[in-house]
C-alpha positions as CSV (number, residue, x, y, z in Angstrom):
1,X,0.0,0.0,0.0
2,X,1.2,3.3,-1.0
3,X,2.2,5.3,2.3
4,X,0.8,8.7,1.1
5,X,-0.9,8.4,-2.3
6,X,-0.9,11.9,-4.5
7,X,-4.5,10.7,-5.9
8,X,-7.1,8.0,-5.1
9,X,-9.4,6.9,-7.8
10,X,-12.8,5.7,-6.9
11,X,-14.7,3.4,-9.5
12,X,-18.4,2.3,-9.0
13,X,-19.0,-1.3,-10.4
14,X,-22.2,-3.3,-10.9
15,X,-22.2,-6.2,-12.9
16,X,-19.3,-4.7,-15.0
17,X,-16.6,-7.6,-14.8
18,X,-16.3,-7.7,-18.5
19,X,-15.5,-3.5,-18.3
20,X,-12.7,-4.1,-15.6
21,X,-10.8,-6.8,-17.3
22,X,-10.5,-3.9,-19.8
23,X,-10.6,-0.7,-17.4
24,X,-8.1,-2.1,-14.6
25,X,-5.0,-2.9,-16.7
26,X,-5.6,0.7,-17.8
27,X,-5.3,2.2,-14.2
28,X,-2.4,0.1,-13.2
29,X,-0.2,1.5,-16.6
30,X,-0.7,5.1,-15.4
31,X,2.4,7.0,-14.7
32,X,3.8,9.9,-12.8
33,X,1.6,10.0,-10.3
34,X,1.6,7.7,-7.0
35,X,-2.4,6.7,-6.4
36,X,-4.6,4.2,-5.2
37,X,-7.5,2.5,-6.7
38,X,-10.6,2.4,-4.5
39,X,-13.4,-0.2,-6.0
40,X,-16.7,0.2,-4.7
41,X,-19.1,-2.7,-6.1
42,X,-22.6,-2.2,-6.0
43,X,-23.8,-6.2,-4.9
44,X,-22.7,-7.5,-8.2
45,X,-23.8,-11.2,-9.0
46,X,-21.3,-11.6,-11.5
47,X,-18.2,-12.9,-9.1
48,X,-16.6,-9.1,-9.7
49,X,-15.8,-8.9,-6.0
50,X,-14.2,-12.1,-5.9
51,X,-12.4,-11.7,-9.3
52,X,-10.8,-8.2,-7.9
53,X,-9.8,-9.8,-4.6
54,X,-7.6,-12.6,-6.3
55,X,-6.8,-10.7,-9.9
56,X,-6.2,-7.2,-7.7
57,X,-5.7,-7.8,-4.4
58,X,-3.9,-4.2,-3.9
59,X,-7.0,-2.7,-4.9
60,X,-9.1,-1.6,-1.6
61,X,-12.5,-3.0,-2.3
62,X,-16.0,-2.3,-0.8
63,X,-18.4,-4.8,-1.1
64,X,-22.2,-3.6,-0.9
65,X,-24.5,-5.9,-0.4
66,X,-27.1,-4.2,-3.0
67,X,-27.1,-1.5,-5.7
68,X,-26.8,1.7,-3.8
69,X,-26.6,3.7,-7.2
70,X,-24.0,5.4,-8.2
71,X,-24.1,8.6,-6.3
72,X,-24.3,7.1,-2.6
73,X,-21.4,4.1,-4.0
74,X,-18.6,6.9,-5.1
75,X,-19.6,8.9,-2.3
76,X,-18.5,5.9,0.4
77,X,-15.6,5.8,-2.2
78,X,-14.9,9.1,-1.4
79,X,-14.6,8.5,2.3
80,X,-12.1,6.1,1.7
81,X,-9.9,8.2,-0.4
82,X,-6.7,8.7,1.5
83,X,-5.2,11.5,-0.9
84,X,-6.4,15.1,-1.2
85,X,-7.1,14.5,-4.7
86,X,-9.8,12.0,-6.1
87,X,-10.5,10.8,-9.0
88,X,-13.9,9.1,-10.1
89,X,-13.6,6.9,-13.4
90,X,-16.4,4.7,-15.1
91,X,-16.2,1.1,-15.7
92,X,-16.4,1.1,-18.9
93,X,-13.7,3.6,-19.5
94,X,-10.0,3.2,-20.4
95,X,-8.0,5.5,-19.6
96,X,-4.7,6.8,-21.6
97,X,-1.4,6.0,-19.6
98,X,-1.3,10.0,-19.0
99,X,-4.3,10.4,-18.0
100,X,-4.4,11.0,-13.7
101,X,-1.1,12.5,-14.3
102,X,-2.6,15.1,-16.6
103,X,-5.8,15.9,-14.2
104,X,-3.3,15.8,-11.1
105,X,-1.1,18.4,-12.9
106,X,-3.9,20.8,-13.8
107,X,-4.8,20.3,-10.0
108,X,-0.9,21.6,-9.1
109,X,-1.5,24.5,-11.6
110,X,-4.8,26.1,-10.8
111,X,-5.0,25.5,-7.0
112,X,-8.4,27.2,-6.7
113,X,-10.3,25.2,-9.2
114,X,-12.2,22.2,-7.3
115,X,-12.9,19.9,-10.0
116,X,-11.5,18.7,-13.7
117,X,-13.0,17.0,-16.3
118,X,-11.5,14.6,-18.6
119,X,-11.6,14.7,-23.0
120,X,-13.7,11.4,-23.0
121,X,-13.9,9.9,-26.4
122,X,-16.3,6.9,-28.0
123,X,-15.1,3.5,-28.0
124,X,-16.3,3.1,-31.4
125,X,-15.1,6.0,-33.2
126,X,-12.1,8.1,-30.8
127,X,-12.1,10.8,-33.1
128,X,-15.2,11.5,-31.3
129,X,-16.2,13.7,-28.2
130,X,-18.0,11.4,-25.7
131,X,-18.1,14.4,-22.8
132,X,-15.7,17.4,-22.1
133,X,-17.2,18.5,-19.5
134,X,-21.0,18.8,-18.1
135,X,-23.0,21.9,-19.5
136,X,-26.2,23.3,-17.9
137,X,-28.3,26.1,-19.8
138,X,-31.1,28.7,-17.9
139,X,-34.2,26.4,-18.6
140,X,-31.9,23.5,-16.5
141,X,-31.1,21.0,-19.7
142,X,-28.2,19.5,-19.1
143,X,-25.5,17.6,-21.4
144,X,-22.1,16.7,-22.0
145,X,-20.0,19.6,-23.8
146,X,-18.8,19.0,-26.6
147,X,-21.0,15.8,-27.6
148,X,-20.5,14.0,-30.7
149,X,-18.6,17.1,-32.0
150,X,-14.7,16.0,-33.5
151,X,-11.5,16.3,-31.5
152,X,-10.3,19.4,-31.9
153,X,-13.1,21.2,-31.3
154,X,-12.6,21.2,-27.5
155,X,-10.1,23.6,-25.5
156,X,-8.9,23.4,-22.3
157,X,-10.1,26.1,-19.9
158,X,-12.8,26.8,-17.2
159,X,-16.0,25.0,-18.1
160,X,-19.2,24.7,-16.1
161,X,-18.4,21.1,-14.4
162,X,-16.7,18.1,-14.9
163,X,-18.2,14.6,-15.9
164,X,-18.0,12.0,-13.4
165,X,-17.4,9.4,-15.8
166,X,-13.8,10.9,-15.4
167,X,-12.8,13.5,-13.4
168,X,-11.0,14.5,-10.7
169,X,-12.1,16.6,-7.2
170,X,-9.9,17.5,-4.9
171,X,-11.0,16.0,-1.3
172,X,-12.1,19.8,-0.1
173,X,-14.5,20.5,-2.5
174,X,-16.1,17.0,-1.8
175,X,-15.7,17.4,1.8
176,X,-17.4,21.0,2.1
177,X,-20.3,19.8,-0.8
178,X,-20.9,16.6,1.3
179,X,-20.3,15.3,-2.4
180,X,-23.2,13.5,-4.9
181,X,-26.9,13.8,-3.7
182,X,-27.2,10.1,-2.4
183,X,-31.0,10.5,-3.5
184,X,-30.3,11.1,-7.5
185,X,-28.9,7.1,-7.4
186,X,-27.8,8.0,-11.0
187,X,-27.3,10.3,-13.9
188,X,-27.2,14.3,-13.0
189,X,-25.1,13.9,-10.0
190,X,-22.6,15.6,-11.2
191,X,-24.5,18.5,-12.3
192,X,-26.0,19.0,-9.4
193,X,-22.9,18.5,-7.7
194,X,-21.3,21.4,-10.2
195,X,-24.3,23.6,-9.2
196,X,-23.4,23.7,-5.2
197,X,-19.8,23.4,-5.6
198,X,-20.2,26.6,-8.1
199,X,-22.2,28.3,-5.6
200,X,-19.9,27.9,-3.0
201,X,-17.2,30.0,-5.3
202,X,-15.4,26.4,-6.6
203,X,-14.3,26.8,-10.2
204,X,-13.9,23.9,-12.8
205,X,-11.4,23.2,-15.9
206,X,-11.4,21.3,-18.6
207,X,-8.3,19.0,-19.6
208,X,-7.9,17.5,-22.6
209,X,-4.6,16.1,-22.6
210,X,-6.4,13.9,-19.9
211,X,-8.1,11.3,-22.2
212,X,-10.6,8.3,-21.4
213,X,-11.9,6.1,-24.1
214,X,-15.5,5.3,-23.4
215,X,-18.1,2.5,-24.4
216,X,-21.1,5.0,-24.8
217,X,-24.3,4.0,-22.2
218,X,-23.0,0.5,-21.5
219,X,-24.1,0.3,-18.5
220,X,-27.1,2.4,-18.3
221,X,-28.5,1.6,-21.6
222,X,-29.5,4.8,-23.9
223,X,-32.8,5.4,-23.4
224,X,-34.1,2.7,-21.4
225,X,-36.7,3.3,-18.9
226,X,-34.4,3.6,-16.0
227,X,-32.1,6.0,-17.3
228,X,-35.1,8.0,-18.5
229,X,-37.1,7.7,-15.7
230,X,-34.0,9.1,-13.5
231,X,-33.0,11.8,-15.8
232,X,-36.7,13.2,-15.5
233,X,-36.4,13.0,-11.9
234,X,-33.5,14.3,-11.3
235,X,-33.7,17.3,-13.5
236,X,-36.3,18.4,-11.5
237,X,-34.4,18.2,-8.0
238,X,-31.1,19.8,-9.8
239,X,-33.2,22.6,-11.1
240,X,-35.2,23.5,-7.9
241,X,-32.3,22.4,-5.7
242,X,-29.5,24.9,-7.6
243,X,-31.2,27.9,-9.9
244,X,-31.3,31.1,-9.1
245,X,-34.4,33.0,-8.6
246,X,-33.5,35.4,-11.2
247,X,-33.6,33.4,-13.6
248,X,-36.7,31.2,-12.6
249,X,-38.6,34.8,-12.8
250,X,-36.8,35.5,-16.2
251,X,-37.0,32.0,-17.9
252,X,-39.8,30.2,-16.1
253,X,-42.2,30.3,-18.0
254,X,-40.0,29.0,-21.0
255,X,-38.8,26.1,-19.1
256,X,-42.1,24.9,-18.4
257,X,-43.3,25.3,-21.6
258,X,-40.6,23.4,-23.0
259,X,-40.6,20.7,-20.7
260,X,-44.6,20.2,-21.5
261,X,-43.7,20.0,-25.2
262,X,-41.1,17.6,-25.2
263,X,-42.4,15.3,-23.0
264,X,-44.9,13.6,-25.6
265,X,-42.1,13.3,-27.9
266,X,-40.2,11.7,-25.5
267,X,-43.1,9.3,-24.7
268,X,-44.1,8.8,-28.1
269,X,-40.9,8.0,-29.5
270,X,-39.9,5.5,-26.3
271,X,-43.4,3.7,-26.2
272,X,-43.6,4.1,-22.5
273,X,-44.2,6.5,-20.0
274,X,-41.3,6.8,-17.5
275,X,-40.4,10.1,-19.1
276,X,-43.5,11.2,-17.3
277,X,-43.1,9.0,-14.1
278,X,-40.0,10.6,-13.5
279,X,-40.9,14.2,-13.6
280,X,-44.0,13.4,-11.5
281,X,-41.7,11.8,-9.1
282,X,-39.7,14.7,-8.7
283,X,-42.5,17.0,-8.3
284,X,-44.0,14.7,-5.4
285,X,-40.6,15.3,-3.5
286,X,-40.9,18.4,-4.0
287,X,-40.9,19.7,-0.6
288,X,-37.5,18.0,0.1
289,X,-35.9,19.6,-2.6
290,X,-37.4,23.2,-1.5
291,X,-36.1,22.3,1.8
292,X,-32.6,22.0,-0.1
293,X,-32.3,24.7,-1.6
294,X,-32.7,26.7,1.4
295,X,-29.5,24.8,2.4
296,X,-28.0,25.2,-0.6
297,X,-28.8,29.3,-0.7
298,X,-27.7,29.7,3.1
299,X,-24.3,28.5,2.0
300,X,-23.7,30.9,-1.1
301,X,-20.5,32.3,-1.6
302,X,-21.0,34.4,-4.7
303,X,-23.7,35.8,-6.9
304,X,-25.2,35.0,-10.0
305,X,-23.7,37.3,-12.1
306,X,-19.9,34.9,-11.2
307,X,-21.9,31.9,-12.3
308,X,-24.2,33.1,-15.0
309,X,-21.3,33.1,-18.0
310,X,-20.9,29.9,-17.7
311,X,-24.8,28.4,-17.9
312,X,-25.4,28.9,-21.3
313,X,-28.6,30.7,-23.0
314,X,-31.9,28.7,-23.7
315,X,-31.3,25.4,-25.5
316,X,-34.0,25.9,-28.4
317,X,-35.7,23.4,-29.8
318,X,-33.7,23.0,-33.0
319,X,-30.5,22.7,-30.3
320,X,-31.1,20.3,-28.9
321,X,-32.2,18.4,-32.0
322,X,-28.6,18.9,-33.9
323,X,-27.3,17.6,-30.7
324,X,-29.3,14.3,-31.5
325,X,-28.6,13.8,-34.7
326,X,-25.2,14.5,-34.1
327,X,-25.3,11.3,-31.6
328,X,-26.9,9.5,-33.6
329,X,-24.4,9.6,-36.5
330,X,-21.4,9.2,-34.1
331,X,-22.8,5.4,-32.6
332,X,-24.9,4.6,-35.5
333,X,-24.0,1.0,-37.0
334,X,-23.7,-0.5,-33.2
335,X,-26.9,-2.1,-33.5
336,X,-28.3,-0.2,-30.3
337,X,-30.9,2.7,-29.9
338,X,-29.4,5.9,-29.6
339,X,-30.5,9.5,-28.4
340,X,-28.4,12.3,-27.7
341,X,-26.6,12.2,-24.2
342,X,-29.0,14.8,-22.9
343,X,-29.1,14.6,-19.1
């Protein structure tokens, strides 16, 4: 065991032994940087735990006995984390053999920036932008910068958050933020995460020379009624939880609109309603959430007007359908439904 690691990276597991036997030999060829690994497994029933334990035994392993999510899973990562700067990496993501040195680098360089994101890439086509980043607009659509564009069209500077699929945070930020909402189980954690760190005057960069390969939705399925079911949901929390009231008063109106127009589409074109289910169980909590964003208001460190150039204008209509056709071009031939990775 390293005595005083620089960085610990946390990855969330269920049933993803076939990812690991691709994502672990990636870890261990990293360079520069002295870390830990820190696997948390989510009550897998395909002998992950066990493989780990003889294939990795220097790996410090958590075994759950159920599927916690994986909000509630990195965050008991994150309280094993020994080093001041932690990392959180998918399992179906290989990362390049530079890529914790890159993040932990940035870290050394801009020491009041609290998270980094990684250039995450397709599987199928690298030449492709997975994620760079999370981006957030005023009527509280969320998606991954940069998706589906080329590479090349991505820069490295201050972005809005950083995708958990592969970033890293240093232990502070995590530590004051209480890190993911436990109660999003999946997808949008790190937005809302990005919100409250934001608020609290945190600042995020973007790194490209830190790339991850990534199979696209491999565990979560595209589109599935989970994933849509928890992205409705938790849109709802992350947007009463985190926006301001200036611009609920400004766009309101707008977002609701929107949300009421796209919803059929969404349940027309998926045959099912949890679209609808998970909006309606967001609203149902919604007293919790209002409760929370007292909390999270009580705790501001700076205004709107710091945060506000980095939320980008309303995502119209025609937007957010370029950003789904572009998706759908980049992953088409796999044999798989696609949709844009709109969170």
């Amino acid at each position: 065991m390293i005595e005083r690691p620089e960085a610990s990276v946390v990855i969330v597991t269920w049933n993803g032994l076939h990812h690991l036997k691709r994502c672990l030999p990636a870890l261990e060829d990293q360079s520069g940087v002295a870390f830990e690994t820190i696997v948390v497994d989510n009550g897998s029933a395909d002998g992950t735990a066990d493989w780990i334990a003889r294939e990795h035994p220097r790996i410090v392993l958590e075994r759950l006995d159920s599927n916690r999510g994986f909000a509630a899973a990195n965050n008991i990562g994150f309280g094993l984390a020994r080093a001041d700067l932690v990392a959180t990496l998918n399992n179906d993501a290989v990362p390049d053999p530079n890529w914790l040195y890159a993040l932990v680098q940035a870290a050394q360089e801009y020491p009041k920036a609290g998270s980094f994101g990684s250039r995450i890439v397709l599987d199928r086509d690298p030449n492709i932008i997975d994620s760079a980043g999370v981006v957030t607009d005023v009527l509280g659509i969320a998606w991954d910068r940069h998706n589906a564009e080329p590479v090349g069209s991505d820069e490295a500077g201050e972005i809005f958050g950083a995708c958990a699929g592969a970033a890293l945070y240093r232990q502070a930020l995590l530590d004051e933020t209480g890190g993911f909402d436990s109660a999003f189980f999946a997808y949008l954690e790190d937005v809302d995460l990005a919100w409250r760190a934001r608020w609290l005057g945190w600042t995020a960069r973007y790194v490209p020379e830190a790339r991850v390969v990534h199979a696209h939705s491999a565990t979560g399925t595209e589109e599935s009624p989970f994933k849509t079911f928890h992205l409705g949901r938790n849109k709802v929390w992350t947007i009463v939880k985190n926006h301001p009231t200036r611009a609920f008063v400004m766009y309101g109106p707008l977002l609701v609109a929107y949300d009421l127009a796209s919803l059929p589409i969404t349940v027309m074109r998926q045959r099912n309603l949890a679209a609808l289910r998970g909006r309606l169980a967001g609203l149902r909590s919604l007293g919790h959430a209002l409760k929370q964003r007292k909390q999270v208001a009580a705790r501001r460190r700076v205004e709107w007007d710091d945060i506000r150039p980095f939320v980008a204008g309303p995502s119209w209509p025609w937007d957010v359908w370029r950003r789904q056709q572009r998706l759908r071009q980049a992953v088409a031939g796999d044999g798989s439904p696609t949709s844009p990775k709109a969170r």
